[in-house]
C-alpha positions as CSV (number, residue, x, y, z in Angstrom):
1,X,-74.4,32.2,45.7
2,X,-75.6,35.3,47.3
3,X,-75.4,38.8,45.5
4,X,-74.2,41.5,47.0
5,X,-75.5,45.1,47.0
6,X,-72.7,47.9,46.5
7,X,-73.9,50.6,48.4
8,X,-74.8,48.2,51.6
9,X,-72.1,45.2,51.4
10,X,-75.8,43.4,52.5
11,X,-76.8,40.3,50.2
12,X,-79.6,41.6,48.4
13,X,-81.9,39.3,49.1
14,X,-82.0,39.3,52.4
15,X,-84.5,40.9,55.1
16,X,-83.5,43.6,57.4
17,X,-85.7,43.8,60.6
18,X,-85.0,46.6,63.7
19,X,-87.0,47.5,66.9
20,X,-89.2,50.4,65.9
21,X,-88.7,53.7,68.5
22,X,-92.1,53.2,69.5
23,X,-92.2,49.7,70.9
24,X,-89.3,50.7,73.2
25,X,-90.7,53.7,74.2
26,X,-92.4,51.8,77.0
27,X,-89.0,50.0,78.6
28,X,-86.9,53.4,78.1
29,X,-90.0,55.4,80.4
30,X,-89.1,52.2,82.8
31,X,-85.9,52.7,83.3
32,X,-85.8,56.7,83.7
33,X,-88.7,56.2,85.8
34,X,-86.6,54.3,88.0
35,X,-83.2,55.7,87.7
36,X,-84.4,59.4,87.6
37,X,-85.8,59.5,91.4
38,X,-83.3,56.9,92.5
39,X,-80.3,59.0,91.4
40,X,-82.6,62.2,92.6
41,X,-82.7,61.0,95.8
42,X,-78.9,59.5,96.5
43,X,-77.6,63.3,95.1
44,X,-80.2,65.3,97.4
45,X,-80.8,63.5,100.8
46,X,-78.5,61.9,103.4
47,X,-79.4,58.3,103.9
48,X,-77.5,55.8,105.9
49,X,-75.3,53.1,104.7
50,X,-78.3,50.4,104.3
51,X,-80.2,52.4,102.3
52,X,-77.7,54.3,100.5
53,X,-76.5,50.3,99.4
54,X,-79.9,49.6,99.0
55,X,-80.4,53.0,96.2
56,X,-77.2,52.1,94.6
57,X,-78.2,48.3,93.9
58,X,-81.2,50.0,92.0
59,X,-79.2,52.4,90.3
60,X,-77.5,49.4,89.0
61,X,-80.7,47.1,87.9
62,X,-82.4,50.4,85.9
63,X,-79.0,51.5,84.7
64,X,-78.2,48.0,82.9
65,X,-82.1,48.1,81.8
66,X,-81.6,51.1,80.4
67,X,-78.3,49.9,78.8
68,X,-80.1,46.5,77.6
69,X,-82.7,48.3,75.7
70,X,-80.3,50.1,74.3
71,X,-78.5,47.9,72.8
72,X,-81.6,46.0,72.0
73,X,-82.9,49.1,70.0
74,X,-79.5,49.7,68.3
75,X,-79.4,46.4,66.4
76,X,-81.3,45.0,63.4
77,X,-81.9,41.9,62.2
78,X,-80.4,40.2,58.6
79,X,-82.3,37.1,57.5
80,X,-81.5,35.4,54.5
81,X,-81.7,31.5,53.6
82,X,-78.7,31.0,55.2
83,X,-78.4,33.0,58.3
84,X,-79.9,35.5,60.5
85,X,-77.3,37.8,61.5
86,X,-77.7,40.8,64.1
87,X,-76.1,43.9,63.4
88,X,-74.8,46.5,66.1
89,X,-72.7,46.5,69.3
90,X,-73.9,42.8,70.4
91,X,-73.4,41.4,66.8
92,X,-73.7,37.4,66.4
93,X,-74.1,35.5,63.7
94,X,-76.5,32.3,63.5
95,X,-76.3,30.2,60.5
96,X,-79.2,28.1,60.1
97,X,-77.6,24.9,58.9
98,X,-75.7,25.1,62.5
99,X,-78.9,25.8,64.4
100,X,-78.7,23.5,67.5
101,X,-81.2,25.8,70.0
102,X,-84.8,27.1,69.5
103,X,-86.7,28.2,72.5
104,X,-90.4,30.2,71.6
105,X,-91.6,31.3,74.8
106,X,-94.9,33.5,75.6
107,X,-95.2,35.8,78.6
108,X,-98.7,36.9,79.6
109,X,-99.1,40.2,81.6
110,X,-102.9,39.5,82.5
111,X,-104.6,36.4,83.9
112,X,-107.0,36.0,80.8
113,X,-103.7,35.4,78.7
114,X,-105.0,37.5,76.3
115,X,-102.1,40.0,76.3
116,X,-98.3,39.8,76.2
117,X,-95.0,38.9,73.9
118,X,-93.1,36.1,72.8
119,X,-89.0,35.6,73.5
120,X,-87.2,33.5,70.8
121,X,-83.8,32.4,71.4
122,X,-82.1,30.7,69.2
123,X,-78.3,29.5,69.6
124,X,-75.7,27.8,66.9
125,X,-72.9,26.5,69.1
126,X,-71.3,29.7,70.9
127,X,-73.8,32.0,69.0
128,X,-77.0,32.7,70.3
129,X,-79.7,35.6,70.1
130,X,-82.5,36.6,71.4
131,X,-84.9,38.3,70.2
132,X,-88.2,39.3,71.4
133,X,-92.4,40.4,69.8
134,X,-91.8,43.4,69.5
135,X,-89.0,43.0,66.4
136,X,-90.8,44.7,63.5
137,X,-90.6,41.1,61.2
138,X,-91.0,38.6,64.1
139,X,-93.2,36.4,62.8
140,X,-91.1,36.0,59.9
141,X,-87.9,35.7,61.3
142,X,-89.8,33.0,64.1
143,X,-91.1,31.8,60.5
144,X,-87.6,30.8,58.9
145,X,-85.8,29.8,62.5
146,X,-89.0,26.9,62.4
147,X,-88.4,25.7,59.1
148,X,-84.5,25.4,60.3
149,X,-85.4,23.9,63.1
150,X,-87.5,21.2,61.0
151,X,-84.6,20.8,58.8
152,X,-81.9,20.1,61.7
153,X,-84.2,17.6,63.2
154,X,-84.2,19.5,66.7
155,X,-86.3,18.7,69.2
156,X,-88.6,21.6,70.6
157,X,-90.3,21.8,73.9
158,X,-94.5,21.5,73.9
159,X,-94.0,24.8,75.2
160,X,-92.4,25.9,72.3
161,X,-94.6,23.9,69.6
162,X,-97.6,25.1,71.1
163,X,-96.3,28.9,70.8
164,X,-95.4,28.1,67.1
165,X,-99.1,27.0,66.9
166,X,-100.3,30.1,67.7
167,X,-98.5,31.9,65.2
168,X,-100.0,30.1,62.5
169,X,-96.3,28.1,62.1
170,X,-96.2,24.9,61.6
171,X,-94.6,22.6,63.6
172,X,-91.9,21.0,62.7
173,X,-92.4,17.0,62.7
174,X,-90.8,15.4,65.8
């Protein structure tokens, strides 16, 4: 059985992880980069009806990136041995003896492949999360999701098994 900490209500051996301000410093620059001249321009100059559609549609895509990161920034991360639960406005809770999705992907932003992040998603029926490099903790919290994974039996994608390899995480055996 889990202890509890009085002050927190949070079992005290678990792991709290959060997005540090300056990791999303980049994708909150993104988004007012976009939705400052956007809404500068729809306030200050007559356009027509395309373009004034056009504007609004982008309002819209930097508005809910803005929102995303947000969010994203606003929650941290619970592991313990039996869960990984995210805290904040887009709570969910993933137990790992439920885990029936794992999905470690890598997206490169130069050719060479020598710079990027990782995305892990992870789901337990109706519960997923995702969760992406840039999580203070990742490698741990990839870490513990793998050993899960290796527990429940679930198959993972080479994809997935080869981004695991790269993290020094062993796979799982199939």
């Amino acid at each position: 059985m889990t202890q509890l900490d009085a002050a927190s209500s949070a079992p005290v051996d678990a792991m709290r992880y959060s997005y540090p301000a300056s990791a999303m410093l980049g994708d909150y620059l993104r988004a007012a980069a976009g939705l400052g001249p956007t809404v500068l321009i729809l306030s200050t100059v007559s356009v027509g009806s395309v373009a004034e559609f056009v504007l609004i549609g982008f309002v819209a895509i930097f508005g809910a990136f803005a929102v995303r990161t947000g969010l994203r920034h606003g929650t941290s991360l619970e592991v313990t041995d039996a869960e990984l639960r995210a805290i904040g406005l887009r709570a969910a809770t993933i137990s790992w003896a439920e885990l029936d999705r794992m999905k470690l992907a890598y997206y490169s932003t130069r050719r060479d492949r020598k710079s990027g992040w990782m995305q892990l998603w992870l789901g337990a029926g109706r519960a997923r999360l995702s969760l992406d490099s840039r999580l203070d903790g990742f490698d741990q919290v990839v870490r513990q999701a793998a050993i899960a994974a290796g527990e429940r039996g679930l198959e993972l994608s080479d994809a997935t098994a080869a981004n695991l390899q790269a993290l020094g995480i062993r796979v799982p055996a199939r």
